[in-house]
Structures are given as C-alpha cells and as structure tokens.
N, C-alpha and C positions, 0 to 999 in steps of 0.2 A: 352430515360428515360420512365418508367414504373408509368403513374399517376396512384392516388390511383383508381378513379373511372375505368380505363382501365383493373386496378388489378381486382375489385370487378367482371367485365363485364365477363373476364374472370374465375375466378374459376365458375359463375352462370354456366355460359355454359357448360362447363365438370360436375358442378353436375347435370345438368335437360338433359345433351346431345341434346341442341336444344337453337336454337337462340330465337326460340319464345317462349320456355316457358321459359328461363332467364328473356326476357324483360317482361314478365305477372309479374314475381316473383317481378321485380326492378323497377315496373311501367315505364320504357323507352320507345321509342321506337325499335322495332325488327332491323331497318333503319339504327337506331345511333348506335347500338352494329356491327352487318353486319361491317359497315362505318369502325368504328376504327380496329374489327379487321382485315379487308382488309388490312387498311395502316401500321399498324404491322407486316403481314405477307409480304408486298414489300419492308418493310424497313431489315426485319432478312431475305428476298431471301429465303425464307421458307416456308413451307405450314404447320400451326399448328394444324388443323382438318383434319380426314379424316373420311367418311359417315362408317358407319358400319349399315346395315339394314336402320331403320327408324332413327338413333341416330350418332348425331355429336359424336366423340371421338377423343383424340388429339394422333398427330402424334408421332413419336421419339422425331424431335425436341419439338411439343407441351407438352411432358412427361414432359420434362429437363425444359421446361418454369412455367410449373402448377407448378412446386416442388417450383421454386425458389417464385411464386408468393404467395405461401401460406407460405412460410418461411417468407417473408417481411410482410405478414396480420398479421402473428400471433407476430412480433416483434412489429409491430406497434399497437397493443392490449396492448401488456404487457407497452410501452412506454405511450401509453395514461393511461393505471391505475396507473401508477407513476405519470406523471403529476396530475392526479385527485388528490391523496395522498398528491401533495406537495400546492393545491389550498388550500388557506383560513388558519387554523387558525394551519397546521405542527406541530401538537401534538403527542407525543410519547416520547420514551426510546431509548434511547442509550448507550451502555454497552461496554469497554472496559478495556482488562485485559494487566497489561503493568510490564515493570521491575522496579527498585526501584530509578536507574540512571536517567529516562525517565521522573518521578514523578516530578522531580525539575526543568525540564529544557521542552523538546519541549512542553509534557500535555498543561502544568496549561496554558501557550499564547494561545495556538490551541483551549485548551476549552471554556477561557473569551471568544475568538473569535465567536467561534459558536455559544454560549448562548447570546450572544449580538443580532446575527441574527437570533436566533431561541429562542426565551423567556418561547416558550413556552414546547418546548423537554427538558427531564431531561436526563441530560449526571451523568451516574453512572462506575467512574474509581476503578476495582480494580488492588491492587498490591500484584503481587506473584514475588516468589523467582527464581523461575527457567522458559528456554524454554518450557518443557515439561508438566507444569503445567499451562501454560496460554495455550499450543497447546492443552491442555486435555478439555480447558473449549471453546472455540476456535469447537472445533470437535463435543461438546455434545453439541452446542448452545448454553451455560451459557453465552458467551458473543458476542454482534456482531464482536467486533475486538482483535484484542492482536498485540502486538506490542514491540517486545525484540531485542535481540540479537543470532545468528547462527541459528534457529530454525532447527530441522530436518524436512527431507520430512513426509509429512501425506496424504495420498490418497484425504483425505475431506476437508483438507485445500490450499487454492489458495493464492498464493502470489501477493497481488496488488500493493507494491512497495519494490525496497531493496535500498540502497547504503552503499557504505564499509568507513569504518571510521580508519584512523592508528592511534596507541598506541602512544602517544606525552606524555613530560613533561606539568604539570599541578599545576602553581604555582601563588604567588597574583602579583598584577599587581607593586610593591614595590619591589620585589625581584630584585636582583642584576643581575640575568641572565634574567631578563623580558623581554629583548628588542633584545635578538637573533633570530634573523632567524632560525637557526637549532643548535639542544645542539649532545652532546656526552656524555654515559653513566660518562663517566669519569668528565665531566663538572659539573654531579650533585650530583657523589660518597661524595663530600666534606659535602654536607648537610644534613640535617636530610632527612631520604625517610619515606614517610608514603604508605603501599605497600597494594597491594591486597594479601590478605589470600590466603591459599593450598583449601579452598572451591572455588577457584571461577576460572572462564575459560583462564582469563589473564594471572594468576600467573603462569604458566609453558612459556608463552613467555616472562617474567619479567628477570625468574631463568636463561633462553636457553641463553637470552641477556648478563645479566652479571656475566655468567661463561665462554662464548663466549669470554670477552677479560677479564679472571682472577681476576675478583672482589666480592665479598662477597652481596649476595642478600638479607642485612639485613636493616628491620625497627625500626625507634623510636614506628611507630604503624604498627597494622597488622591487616587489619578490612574486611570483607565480604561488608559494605556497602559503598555504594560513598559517600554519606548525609557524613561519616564521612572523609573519605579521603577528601571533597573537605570541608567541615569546617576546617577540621585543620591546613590545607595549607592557606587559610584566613586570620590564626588568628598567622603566623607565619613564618618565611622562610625555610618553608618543602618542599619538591615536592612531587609531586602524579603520576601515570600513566594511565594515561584513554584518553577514546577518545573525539572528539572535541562532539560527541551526550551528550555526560555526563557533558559538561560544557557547553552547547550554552547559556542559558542564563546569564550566571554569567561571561562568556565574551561579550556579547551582553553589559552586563550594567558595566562592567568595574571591574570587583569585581578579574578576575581571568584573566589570562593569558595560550593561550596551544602553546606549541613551539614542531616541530617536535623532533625525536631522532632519529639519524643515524641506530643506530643498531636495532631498531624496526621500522624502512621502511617496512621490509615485514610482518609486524602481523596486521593483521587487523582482525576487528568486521564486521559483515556485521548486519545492522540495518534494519528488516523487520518488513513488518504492514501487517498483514493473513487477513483472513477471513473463513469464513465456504463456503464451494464451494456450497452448497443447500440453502444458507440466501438470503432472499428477502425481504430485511429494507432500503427502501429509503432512511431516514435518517441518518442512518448510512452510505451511501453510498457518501452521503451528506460529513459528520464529515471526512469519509476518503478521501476525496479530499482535504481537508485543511490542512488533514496531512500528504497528499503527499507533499502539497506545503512548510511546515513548514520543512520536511526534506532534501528538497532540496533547499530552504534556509540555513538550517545551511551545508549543505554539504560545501557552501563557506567558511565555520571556518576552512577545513582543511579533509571534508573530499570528497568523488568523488560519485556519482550516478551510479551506475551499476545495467544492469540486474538482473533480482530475483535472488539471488541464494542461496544454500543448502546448509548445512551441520551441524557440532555436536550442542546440547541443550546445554543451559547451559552460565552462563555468569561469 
C-alpha cells in the first residue's frame, strides 16, 4: 500500500527530477526519500527511475505509477474539501424536484429525517408533473436532485439509484379483499375502480390488462393525481392501481393496503433519484444517501432494487 507521505515523496521527485532537491522542497531527509523509494522499487521487482543526464525521470513502469499517484492526491484533495464543508455548523440548500406520488409518501420521512440532522440546511422540494421536466431542471442545475418515475437517458444526468416497483391493487385496509396475497383483475371488476387517466404513463398497462381477459377499463373516477386516487379508496371500498412507491407510507401507518395483480406482473415503474453529472453539493450528496436508503426500504412493500435503468418520461 501506497502511504500518503510515500505518495507526496514521489510526485516531488518526478517534479524537481532529483532526490535532493525533493527533500530541499519537503524539508526531509535525501536518506529517508532514497530509503523508501528503494523498498518500493524491491517490493513492485521494478525500477521506477531511470538517470537521464543530470535528472531522475521515471521509468515505464515509474510512468503508470506517477499517473496512478497523482489520481489518488488529487482524490484525496477533493475528499478533504468535503470533509472541511461538512465540519461545524453544515449550512446550505438542498433542492429537489420530485413527482406528485413521491410528495406524500418516501419525501416528507426522508426530509423530517435530514432536517433533524442537519437544522441547519434548508431542504427546498419542488413538485412537477412530468419526467422530463424535473430531467430539465435536473440538467440546468435548478435542482440538486429529482427523483420520478421512467426518466429518459440525458447525457448530464447520472443515475445514483433505481428500483422497479409492479402495478398492485391499492385499497383501505377494511376492504373485503385486504388480506389476499395476490388478486385477479377479475377479483376487483366487482368494485368501484378509481383509475389513472389517458394523461398519465400507467393507463395503457391498466387498458393492455383488462382487455387482455375481456373486461371493460372503466372508473367511478378517472384522475391524473394519486393524492386523489389514493384519498378516495380511503374513504371507500374503491381500488386503485399504483405501485408500492406511491403508497409506502400510508401502508407503513395502516391507512392502505397494496396486493399484487396477476395480470400486471410484468408492468413495472422503475423509480429513479438523478442528479446532474457536473454538481458538487455535499449536502446534497448527503440528503441522497438517505434516499437511497428510504427506497430500499420501501422496496420491501412489494417492490425489488435493480440497477439504474432507462427508459420513456413520463408517469
């Protein structure tokens, strides 16, 4: 292993080309530089200098060694001005752009949480309607993070966590079919359905579902937001169709119930947290670690953790 001071001994050398005027530079001695890099060069069976005129210059393998030891300085720079950032009194803004599902359920836990540890960062959530409009604010900086559903690929945008969520019944915890395991479209035809609208991403695996085994894709309501779909099933024995990210807390505290559906096994959401591939907000880098963890907690409601993955905007 490569200690820091062995790191520093060497870049001096390659930049003065000379043992003795590194140790002038590092106030050392010429002795103790010599010393260690002898026992590095028996330990890699290598010879990392080689004399060029009056001037040390490194070998092949000394090339591949300098490269790698100034990629570890310069990492270790950037790690100590984070740490410096997060010493004492962790002041700043955090900005994230989120769907409208998201608002009611993983957010509002993950943020008390952070603000509890961090009193003194202001966490600033806004809420858009579509992928493509949190990936827009997301790309121009307006926000440190966003976090939706399918987002498309974006050159500037990095994906720091995903996992896929399947399309389940979503009804109150009173309901007659609550306590099943797994429903069948046909199990919940009987009841009022409160259904996602022709605006939003679901609703063509809703229609694909129950025309699949000849049944009519019809609602009491028909609404773009979840805030309504999952109020109304609440306050009634409706069903809903959404996934386990859109109900966690409201199964978490007993309010709601999500039961898988056969015939939407293969429709999933895949729930991603971005970032801008150029941000350098510690803090936020912070708030995204909690909401890695928040999301892979509720993945136990029902959904699974998967690598990042792509594909259409839009929820």
């Amino acid at each position: 292993m490569l200690h820091a001071r062995l790191l520093t001994y060497l870049d001096e050398v390659v930049r003065q080309g000379s043992i003795r005027k590194a140790a002038e530079r590092l106030n050392v001695a010429a002795s103790a530089i010599s010393r260690q890099i002898l026992a590095l060069e028996q330990d890699m069976g290598v010879r990392l200098f080689d004399r060029s005129g009056r001037r040390l210059v490194p070998s092949a393998a000394g090339e591949l060694l300098i490269r790698h030891v100034r990629e570890t300085m310069r990492g270790m720079a950037r790690t100590q001005s984070l740490i410096e950032d997060l010493k004492g009194l962790r002041r700043g803004v955090v900005s994230v752009a989120l769907m409208s599902g998201l608002a009611a359920n993983i957010l509002p836990r993950t943020a008390i949480s952070f603000r509890e540890r961090n009193p003194r960062v202001e966490l600033k959530l806004h809420l858009m309607t579509t992928g493509e409009q949190i990936l827009d604010a997301v790309e121009r900086n307006d926000v440190d993070l966003g976090i939706g559903f399918d987002f498309s690929k974006r050159a500037n945008v990095r994906v720091l966590h995903s996992a896929q969520g399947r399309l389940g019944a979503v009804m109150n915890t009173q309901h007659p079919l609550a306590h099943e395991n797994e429903l069948g479209l046909k199990d919940c035809a009987p009841y009022p359905l409160i259904l996602a609208d022709e605006t939003t991403a679901i609703r063509p695996y809703i229609v694909e579902a129950f025309t699949g085994i000849d049944l009519d894709c019809r609602g009491i309501v028909e609404t773009n937001a979840i805030e309504m779909m999952r109020h109304v099933v609440m306050c009634g024995n409706g069903i809903c169709f959404l996934t386990p990210f859109d109900v966690e807390t409201d199964c978490r505290d007993g309010r709601l119930t999500y039961i898988p559906i056969r015939e939407l096994q293969q429709h999933t959401q895949t729930l991603m947290l971005v970032e801008n591939s150029k941000k350098n907000n510690v803090l936020s880098d912070i708030f995204a670690e909690q909401l890695k963890a928040a999301i892979i907690e509720a993945s136990y409601g029902g959904a699974r953790a998967v690598s990042p993955g792509l594909s259409d905007p839009g929820r």
